[in-house]
ZANUDO-327475 format. One record per residue: residue in three letters; z, y negated, x of N, C-alpha, C in turn. Coordinates in steps of 0.001 Angstrom, whole numbers, plus 500000, padded with zeros to 6 digits. Atoms other than C-alpha are relative to their C-alpha. Layout:
<recs>
ALAZYXZYXZYX/...
</recs>
This chain:
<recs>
UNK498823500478499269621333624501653195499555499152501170/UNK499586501009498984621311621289655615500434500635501607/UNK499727499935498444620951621736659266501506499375500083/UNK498449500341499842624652621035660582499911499649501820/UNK499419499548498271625499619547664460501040500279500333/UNK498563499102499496628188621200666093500604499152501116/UNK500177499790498728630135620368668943500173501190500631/UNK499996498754499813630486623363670968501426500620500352/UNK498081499379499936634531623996670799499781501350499424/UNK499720498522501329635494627951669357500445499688499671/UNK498652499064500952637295628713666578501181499821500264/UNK498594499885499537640576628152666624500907501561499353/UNK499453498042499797641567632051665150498706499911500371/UNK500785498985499742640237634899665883498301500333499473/UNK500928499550500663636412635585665044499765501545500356/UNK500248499054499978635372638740664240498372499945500706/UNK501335500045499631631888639729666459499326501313500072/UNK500166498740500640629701642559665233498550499843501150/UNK501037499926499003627405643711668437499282500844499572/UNK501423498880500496624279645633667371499591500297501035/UNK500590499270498727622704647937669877498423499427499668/UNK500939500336499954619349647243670782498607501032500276/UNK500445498846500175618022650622671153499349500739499105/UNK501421499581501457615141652460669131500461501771500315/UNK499912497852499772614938656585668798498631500235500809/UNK501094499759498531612346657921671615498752500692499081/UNK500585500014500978609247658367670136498685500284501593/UNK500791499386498669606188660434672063498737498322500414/UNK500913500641499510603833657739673514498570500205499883/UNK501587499756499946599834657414672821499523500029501431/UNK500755499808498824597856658038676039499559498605499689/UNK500607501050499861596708654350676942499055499921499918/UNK501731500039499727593115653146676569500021499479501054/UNK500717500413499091591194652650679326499335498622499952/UNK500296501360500401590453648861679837498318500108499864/UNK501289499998500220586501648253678863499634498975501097/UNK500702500614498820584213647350681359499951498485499822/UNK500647500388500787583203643885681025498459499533500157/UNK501283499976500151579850643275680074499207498521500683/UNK500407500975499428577639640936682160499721498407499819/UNK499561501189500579577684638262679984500952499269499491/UNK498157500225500148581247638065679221500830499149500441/UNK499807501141499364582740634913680363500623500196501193/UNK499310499504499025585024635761683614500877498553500271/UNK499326500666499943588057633562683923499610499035501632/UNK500630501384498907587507630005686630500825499995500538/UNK498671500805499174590962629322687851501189501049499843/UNK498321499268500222594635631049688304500446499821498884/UNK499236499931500797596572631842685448501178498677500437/UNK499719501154499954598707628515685190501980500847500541/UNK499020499582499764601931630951684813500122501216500470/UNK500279499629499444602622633698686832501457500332499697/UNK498678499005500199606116636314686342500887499213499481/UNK498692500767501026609257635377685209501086499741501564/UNK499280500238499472612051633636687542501276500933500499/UNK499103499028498901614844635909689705501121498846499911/UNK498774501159499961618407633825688739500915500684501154/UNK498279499574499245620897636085691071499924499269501408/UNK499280500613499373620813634042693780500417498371499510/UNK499527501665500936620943630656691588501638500596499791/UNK498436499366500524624465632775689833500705500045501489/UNK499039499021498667626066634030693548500181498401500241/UNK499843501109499517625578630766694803500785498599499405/UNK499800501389501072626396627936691763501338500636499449/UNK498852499756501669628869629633689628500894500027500440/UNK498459500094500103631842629547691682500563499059499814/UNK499973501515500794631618626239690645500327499518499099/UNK499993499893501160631834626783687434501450499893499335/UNK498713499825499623635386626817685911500190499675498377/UNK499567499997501393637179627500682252501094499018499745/UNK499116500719499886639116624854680969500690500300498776/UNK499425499208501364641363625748678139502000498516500123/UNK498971501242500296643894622341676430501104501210498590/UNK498853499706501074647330622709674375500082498819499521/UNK499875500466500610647588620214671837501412499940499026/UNK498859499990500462651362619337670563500137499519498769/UNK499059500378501413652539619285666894500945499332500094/UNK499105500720499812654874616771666205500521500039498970/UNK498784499880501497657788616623663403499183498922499014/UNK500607500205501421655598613887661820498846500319499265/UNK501164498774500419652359616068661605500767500825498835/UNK499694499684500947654421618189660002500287499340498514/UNK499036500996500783656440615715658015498009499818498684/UNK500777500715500661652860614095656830498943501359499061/UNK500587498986500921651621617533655706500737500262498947/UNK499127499726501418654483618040653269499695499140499234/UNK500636500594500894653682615011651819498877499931499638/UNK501381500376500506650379615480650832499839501985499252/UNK499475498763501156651854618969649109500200499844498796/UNK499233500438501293652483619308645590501094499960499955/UNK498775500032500507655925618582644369500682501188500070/UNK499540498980500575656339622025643283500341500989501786/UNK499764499655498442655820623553647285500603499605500890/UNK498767500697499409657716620882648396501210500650499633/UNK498558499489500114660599622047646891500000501240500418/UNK499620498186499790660141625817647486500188499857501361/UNK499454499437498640659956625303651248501369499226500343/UNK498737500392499186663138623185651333500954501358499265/UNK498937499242500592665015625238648979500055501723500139/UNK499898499176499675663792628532650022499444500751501648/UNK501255499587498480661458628318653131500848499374500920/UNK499219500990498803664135625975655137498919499175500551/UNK500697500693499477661294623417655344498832500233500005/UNK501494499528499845657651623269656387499984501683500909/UNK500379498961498802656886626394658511499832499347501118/UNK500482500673499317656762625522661833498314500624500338/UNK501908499763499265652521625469663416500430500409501325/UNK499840500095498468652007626330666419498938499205500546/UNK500667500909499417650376624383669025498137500429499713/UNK501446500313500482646429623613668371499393500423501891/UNK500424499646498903644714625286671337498374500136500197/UNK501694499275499857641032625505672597499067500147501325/UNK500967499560499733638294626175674701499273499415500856/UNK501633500805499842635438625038677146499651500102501608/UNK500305499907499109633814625040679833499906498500501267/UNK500053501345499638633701622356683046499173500688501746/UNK500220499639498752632447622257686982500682498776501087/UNK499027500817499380633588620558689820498917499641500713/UNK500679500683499080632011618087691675500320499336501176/UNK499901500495498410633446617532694582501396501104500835/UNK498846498481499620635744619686696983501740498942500030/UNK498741500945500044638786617256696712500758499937498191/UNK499242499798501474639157618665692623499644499143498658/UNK500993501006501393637042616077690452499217501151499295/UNK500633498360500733635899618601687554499547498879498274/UNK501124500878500884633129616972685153499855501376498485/UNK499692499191501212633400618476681165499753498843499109/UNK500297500967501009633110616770677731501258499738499672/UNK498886500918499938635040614489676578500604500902498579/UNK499068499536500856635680616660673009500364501013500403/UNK498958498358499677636928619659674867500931499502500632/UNK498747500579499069639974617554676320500502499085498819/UNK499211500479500819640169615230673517501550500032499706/UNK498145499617500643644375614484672418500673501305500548/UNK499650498507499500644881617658674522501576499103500906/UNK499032500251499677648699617244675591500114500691501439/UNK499699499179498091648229620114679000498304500531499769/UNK500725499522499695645210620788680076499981501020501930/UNK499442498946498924644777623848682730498384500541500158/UNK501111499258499155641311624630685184500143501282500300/UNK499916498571499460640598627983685702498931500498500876/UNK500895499401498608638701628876689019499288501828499471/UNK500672498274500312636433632205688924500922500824501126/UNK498526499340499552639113633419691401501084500130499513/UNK499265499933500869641242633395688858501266498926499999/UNK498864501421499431643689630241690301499681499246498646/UNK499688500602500905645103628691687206500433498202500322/UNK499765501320499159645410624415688381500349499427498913/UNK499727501432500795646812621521685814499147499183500645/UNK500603500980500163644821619161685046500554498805499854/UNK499724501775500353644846615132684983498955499853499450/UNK501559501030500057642402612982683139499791498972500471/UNK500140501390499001641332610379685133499353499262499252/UNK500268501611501117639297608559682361499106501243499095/UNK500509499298500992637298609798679358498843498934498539/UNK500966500841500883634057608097677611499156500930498043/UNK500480499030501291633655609149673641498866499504499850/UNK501628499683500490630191607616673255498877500936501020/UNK500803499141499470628729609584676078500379501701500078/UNK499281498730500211631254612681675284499970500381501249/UNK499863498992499075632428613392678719500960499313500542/UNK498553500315499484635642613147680456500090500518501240/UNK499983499720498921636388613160683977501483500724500523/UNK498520498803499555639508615916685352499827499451501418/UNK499757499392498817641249616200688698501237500831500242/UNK499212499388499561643284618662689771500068500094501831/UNK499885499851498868644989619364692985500070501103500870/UNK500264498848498982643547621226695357498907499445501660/UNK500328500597499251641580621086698126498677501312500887/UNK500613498980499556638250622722699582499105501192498992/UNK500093499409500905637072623860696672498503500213499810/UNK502266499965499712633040624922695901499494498773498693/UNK500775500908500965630982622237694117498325500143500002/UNK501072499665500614627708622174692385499419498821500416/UNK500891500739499519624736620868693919499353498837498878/UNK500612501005501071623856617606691460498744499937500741/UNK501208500717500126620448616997690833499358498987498847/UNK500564501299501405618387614696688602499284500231498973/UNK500191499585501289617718614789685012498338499316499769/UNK500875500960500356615093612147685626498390500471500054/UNK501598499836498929612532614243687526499468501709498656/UNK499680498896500561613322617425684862498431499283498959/UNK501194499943500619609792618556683117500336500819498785/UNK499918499360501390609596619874679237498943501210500608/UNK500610499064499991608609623522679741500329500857501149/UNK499134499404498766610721623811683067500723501250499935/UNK499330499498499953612967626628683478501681499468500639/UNK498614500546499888616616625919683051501267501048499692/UNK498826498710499855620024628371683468501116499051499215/UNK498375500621500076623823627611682107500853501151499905/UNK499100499286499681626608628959682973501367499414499533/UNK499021500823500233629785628400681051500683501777499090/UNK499200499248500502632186630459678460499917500166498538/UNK499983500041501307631010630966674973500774501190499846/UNK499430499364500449633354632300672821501430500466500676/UNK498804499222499235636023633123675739499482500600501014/UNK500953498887499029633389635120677725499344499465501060/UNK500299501356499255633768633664680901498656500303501049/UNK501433499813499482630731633394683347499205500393499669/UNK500715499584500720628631634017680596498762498858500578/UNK500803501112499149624728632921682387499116500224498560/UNK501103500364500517621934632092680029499048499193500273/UNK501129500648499777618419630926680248498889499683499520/UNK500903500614500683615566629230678773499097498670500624/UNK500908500517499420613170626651678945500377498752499231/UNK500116501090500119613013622732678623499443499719498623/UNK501045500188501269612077621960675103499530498609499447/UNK500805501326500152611820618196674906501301498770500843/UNK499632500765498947613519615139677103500372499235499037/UNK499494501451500550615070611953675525500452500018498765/UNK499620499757501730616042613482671794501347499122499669/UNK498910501190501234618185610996669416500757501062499206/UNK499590499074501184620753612790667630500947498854498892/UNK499139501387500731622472611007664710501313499500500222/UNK498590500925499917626303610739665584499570499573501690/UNK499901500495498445625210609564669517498527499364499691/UNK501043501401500001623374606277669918499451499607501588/UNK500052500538498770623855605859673825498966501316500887/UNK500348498590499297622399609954674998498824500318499626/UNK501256499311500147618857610840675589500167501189500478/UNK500019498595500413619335614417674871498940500779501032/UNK501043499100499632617782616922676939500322501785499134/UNK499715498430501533616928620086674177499620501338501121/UNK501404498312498919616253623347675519500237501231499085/UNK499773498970501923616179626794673297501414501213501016/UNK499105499267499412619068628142676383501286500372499172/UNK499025499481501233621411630291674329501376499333500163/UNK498588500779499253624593627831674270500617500365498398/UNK499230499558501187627453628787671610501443499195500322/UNK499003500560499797630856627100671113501436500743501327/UNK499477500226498995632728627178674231499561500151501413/UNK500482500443499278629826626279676295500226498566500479/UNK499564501270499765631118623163675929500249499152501161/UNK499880500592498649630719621330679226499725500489501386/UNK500755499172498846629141623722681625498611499337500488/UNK501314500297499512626512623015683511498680500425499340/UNK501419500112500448622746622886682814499474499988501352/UNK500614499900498940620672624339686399498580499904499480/UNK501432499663499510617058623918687229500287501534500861/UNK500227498980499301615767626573689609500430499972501183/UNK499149500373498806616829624678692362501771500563500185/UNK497637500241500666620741624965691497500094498869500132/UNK499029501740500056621070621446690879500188500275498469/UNK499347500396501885622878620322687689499117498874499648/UNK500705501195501005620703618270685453500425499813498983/UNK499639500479500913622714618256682795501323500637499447/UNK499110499559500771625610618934680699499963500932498560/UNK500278499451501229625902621424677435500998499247499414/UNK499216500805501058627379619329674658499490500288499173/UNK500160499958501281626143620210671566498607501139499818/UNK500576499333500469624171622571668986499719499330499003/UNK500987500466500983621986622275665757499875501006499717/UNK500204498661500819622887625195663390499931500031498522/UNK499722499578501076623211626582660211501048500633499852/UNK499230498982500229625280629284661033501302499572500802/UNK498658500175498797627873627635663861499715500456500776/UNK500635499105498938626221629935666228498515499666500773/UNK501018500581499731623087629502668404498690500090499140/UNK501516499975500609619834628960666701498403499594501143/UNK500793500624499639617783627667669267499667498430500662/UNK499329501208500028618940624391669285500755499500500890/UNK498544499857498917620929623528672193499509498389501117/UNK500241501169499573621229619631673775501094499573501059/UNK499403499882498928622451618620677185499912498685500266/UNK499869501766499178623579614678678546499083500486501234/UNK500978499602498474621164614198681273500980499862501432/UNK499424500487498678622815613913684818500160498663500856/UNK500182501039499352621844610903685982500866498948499376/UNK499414501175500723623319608918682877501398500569500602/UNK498880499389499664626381611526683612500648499166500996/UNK499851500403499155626931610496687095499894498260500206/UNK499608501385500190626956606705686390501558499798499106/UNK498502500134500841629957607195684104500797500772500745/UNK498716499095499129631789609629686465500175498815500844/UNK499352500967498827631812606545689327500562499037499282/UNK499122501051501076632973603871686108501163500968499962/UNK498264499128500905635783606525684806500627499605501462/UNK498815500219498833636905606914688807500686498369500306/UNK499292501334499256636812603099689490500949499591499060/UNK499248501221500559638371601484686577500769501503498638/UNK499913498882501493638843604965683988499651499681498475/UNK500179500486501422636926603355681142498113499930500481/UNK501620499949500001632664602936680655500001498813499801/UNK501089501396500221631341599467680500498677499928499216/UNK500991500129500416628255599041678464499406498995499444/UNK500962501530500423625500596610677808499719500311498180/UNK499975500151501123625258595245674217499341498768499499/UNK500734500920500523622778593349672316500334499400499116/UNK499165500521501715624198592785668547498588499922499581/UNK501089499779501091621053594313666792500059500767498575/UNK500279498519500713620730596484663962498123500750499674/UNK501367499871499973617460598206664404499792501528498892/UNK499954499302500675615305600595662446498711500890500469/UNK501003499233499801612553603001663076498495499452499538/UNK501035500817500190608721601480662705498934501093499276/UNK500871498799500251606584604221660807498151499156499667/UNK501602500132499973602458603888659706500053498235498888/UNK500289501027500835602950601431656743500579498439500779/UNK499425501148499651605168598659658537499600499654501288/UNK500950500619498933603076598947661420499272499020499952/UNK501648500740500949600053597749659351500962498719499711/UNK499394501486500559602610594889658031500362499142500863/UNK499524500809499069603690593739660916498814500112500923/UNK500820500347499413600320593831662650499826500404501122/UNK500506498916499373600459596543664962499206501025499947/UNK501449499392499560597696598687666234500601501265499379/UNK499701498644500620600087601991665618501585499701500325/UNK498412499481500041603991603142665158500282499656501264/UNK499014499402499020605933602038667655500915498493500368/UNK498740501013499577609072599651669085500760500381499033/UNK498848499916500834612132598827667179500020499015499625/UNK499475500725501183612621597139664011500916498920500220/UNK499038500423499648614902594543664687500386499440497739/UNK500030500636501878616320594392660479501226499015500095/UNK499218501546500693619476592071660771500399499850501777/UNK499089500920498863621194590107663896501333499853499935/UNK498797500424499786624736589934664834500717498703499894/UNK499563501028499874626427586710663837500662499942502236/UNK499195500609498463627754585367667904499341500799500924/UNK500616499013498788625663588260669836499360499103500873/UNK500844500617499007623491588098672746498478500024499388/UNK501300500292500322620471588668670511500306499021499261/UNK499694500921501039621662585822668140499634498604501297/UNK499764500501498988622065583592671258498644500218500575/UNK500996499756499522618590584769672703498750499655498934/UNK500388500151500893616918583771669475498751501394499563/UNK500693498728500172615960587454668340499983499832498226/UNK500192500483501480614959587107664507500053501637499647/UNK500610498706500754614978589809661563498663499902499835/UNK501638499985499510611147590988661924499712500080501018/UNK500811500101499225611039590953665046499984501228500462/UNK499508498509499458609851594193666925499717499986501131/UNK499631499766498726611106595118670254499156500766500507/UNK501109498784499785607988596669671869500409499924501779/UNK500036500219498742609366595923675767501672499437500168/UNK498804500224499491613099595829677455500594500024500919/UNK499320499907498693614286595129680869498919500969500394/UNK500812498838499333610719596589681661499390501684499801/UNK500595498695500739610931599824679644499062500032498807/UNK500526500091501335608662600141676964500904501027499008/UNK498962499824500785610792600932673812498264500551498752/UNK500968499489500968608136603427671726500980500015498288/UNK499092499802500977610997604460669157501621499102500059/UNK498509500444500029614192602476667725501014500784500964/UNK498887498824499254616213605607669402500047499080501453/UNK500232499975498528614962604325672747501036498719500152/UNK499508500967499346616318600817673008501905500059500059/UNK499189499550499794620059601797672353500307500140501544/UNK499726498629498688619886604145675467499967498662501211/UNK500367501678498947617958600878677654501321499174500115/UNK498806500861500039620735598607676621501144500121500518/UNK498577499332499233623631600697677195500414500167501571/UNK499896499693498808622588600889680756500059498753501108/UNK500651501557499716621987597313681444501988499820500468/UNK498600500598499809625608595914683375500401499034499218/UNK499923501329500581627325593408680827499450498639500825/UNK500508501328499371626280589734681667498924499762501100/UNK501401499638499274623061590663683269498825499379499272/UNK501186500590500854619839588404682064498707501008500176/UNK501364499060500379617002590524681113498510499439499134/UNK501349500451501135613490589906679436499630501151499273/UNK500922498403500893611947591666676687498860498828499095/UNK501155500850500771609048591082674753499752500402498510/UNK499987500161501144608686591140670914498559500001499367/UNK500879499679501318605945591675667695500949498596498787/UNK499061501261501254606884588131665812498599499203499474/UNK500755501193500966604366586902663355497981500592500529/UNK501195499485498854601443589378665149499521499551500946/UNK500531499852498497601569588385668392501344500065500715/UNK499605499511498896603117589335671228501209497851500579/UNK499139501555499640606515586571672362500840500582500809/UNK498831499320498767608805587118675538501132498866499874/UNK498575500469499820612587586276675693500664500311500918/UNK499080498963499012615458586760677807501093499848499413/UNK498811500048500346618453587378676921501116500508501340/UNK498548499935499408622332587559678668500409501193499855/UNK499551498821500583623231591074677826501703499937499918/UNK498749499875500287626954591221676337500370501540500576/UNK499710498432500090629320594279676928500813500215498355/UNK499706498878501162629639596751673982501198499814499187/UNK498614499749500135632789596102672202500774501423499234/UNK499717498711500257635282598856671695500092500312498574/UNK500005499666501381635575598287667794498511500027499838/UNK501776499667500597632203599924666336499511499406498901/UNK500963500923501226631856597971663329499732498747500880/UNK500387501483499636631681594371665336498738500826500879/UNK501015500355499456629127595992667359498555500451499344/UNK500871499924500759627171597553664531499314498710499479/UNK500133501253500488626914594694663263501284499757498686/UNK499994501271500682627736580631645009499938500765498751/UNK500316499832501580626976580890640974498803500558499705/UNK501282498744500087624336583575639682499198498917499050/UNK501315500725500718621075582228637954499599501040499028/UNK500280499319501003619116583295635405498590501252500587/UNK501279498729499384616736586442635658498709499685500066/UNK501278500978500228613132585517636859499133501288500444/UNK500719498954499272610363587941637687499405499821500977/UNK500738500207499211609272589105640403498497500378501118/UNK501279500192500030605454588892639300499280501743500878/UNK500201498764500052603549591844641050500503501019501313/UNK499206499334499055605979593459643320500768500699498753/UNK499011498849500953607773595113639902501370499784500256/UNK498641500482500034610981593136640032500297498920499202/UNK499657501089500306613547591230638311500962499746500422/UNK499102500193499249615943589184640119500695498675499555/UNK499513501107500485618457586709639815500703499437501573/UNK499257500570498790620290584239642663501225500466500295/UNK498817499405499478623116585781644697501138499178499876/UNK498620501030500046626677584737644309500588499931501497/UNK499671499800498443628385583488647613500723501003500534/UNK499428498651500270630550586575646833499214501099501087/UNK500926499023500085627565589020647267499220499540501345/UNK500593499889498590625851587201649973501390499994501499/UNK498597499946498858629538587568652103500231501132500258/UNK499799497970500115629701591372651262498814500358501044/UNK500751499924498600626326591112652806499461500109501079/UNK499922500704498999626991589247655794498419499489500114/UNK501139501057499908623684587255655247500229498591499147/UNK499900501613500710623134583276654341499070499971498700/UNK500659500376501183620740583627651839499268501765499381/UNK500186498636500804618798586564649516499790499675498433/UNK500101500156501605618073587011645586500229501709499828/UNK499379498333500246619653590238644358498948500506498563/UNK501030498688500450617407592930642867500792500515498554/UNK499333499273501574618299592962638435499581501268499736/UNK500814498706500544615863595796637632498637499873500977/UNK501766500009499207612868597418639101499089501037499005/UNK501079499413500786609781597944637142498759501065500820/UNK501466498938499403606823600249637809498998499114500852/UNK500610500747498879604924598619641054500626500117501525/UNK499956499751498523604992598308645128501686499936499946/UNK498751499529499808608996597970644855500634501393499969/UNK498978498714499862610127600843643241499208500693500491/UNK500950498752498833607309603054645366500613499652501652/UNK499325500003498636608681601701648332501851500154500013/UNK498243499821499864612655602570647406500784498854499617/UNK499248500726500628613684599240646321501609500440498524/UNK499558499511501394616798599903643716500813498095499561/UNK499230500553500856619038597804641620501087499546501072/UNK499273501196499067621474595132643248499873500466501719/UNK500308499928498699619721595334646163499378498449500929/UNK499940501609499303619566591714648571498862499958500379/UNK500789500428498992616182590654649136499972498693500806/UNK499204501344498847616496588583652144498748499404500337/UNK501691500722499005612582588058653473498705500980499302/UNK500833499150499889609567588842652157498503499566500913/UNK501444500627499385606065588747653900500645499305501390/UNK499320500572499019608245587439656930500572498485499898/UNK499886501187500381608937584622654963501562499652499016/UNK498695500021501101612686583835653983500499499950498458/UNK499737500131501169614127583944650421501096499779499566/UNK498954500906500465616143581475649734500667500470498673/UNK500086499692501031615938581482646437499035500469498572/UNK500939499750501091614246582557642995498739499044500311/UNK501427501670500093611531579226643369499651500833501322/UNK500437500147498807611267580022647024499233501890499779/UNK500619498646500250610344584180646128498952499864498704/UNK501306500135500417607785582871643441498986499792500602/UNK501137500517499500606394580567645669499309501141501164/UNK500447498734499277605974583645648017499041501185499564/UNK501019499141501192604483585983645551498562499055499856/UNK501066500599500115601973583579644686498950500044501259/UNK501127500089498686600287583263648196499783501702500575/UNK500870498483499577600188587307648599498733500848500203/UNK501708500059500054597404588651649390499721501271498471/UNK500003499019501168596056591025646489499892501803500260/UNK499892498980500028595786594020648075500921499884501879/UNK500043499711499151597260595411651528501560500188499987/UNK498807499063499862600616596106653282500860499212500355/UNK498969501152499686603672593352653408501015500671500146/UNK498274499222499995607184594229655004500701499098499338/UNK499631500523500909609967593270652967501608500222500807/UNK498692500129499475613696592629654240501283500296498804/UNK499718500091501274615939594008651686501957500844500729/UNK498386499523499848620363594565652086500559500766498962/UNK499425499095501298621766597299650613501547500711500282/UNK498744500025499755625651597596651046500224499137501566/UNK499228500477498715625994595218654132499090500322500670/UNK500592499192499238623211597157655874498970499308499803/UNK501450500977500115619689595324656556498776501155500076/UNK501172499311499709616362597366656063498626499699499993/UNK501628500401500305612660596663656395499515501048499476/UNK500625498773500187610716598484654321498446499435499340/UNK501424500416499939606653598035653467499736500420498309/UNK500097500485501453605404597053650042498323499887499874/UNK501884499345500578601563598817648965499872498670499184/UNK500571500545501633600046596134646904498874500375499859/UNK501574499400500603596896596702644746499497501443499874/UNK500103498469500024597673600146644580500304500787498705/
</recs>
């Protein structure tokens, strides 16, 4: 069974929760050995033990957590919710609830869960953006038990966090600190409401800094193994200090429950989108128009790097700012506004942070060597596909790559969205089908060398070298991929 990510909402019923004691039967004890001398040649430790007891949280808890605060949304059914569920009933249920049920049943309202804190004493209260989501009343709940209505003052879904205020005044807030300075192996607390169970504290340790998860493109993840369960959802993340470094947003289970797994927005990115939501109630973000891909051992070697690393750049945005900056497919992004960009994951995150219409340099892997650009940085647009990004011939081979291909119709290169390509008839036994090539698949470039057409992918083949490691540019539903092509193997 497939790892699953969560976000961390409960249940909407009831779960059943089966507590096991932790208790053994008493059992007489061996008399201890006596530690052994040690013997004069015996090595004798040089330096302090590196770690030294375990951390004391109750004054971190006394101090931070009245901070802390349950947020719990009502979500309103509407007559055409209903309405649109009957239709998508059979015929036969349709009729029974008019003719005997007086209609659909009514639902009741969609209710849930989560945790939030407040950052300032004037009622600003920082949470994720899917524990508020379409929520029709949302309602703060103080650890004094003061029940407050909520406002949303703005709400960003690619960084999942939504900014509250309620009215009050004088209220305790949580010491922010920075995510930036936060070490893998640190000790880290949270305090939030899994399950309903409010001021529930847990603790653990830092398990890795900057993690990529697949539905979030913009959030370098901070992991830690701190026990977080669904309706941790938006609680804080302490160091030892009591500063907040981060947010709980999400898990990585099997079961829906904790495994270990547990990933937190860093603070710093946080706190740049809390002063956007207040000024204008919306996020701004910098936008390149790439589609990039991950660089592993073989396409290193093809593209003429030393070892794994930057980002792929596999197709270009028709009108972007990398189109406009003259950023090519092939090229790889090893440098951005100064960061070095080890993994595809990374440049995303860089970009996003960059103010629209801001000129930047980066530097590039084009043709094995090293080329600097600058580009204009665009902002992000809010539709996600624009910012994701003739007559057939006869079949020709293609010689020892283990393909046969024929010329694309203008059809096929429009589905695409590329100008040119030779679509993939069959793949024979050789460096294609070992590298994943399939059947009507667009090769667009091989060897870094365009492919026009059939003539122009002979004449390419021909000058290959006979053995070693060529990347290959190949579209497979609309989608651009580089992938590396063994020859002489």
């Amino acid at each position: 069974m497939g790892m699953i990510q969560h976000y961390l909402l409960p249940p909407l019923l009831a779960v059943g929760l089966v507590i096991a004691g932790c208790g053994g039967s008493e059992q007489q004890q061996a008399p201890a050995e006596q530690p052994k001398a040690a013997s004069p040649t015996q090595a004798q430790p040089s330096s302090q033990p590196l770690v030294t007891g375990l951390p004391d949280f109750t004054a971190l808890v006394e101090k931070e957590g009245p901070a802390v605060v349950n947020i719990s949304t009502v979500t309103h059914r509407d007559a055409s919710d209903r309405q649109q569920q009957m239709e998508q009933l059979p015929e036969f249920f349709r009729r029974f609830f008019d003719e005997f049920g007086g209609g659909m049943p009514e639902q009741e309202d969609v209710r849930s869960l989560g945790s939030g804190f407040i950052i300032s004493s004037d009622g600003y209260v920082l949470t994720n953006n899917h524990v508020v989501a379409d929520a029709d009343e949302i309602v703060v709940r103080l650890q004094d038990r003061r029940e407050l209505d909520a406002e949303l003052v703005g709400a960003d879904e690619q960084s999942d966090l939504a900014l509250l205020k309620v009215e009050a005044s004088d209220l305790p807030v949580v010491n922010i600190g920075s995510s930036e300075n936060l070490k893998v192996g640190e000790w880290v607390l949270a305090i939030g409401a899994p399950f309903g169970f409010d001021s529930s504290v847990t603790a653990g340790i830092v398990s890795a800094k900057g993690r990529s998860l697949p539905s979030d493109n913009y959030v370098p993840f901070i992991q830690t193994d701190v026990a977080i369960n669904p309706g941790n959802s938006g609680g804080p993340l302490f160091n030892l200090n009591g500063e907040v470094v981060g947010i709980n947003s999400q898990i990585i289970s099997r079961s829906g429950g904790y495994m270990g797994l547990s990933f937190a927005i860093p603070m710093d990115m946080a706190m740049d989108v809390v002063e956007q939501l207040k000024d204008t109630g919306k996020v701004s973000r910098g936008w390149l128009g790439v589609l990039v891909q991950e660089v592993d051992r073989d396409l290193a070697e093809s593209f003429g790097l030393e070892r794994p690393m930057g980002a792929l750049v596999a197709q270009v945005v028709d009108g972007s700012p990398a189109a406009a900056a003259g950023l090519q497919p092939g090229d790889v992004i090893i440098e951005f506004d100064g960061h070095q960009i080890e993994r595809s994951g990374d440049l995303p995150k860089v970009v996003g942070t960059i103010k629209p219409d801001s000129e930047v340099d980066l530097t590039v892997m084009r043709d094995g060597g090293k080329k600097d650009l600058s580009v204009t940085v665009g902002q992000l647009p809010e539709d996600p596909r624009q910012a994701a990004a003739g007559g057939g011939g006869e079949d020709a081979q293609g010689g020892v790559l283990g393909l046969q291909v024929r010329d694309a119709s203008a059809a096929e290169l429009a589905r695409a969205k590329t100008d040119h390509g030779v679509v993939v008839a069959k793949v024979e036994e050789g460096p294609a089908r070992t590298a994943g090539v399939r059947s009507g698949d667009i090769l667009v470039s091989l060897n870094n060398q365009p492919v026009k057409d059939i003539d122009a992918l002979q004449d390419i083949v021909k000058n290959l070298p006979e053995q070693g490691t060529v990347p290959a540019l190949v579209n497979r539903g609309g989608n651009a991929r580089f992938i590396a092509l063994k020859l002489g193997q």
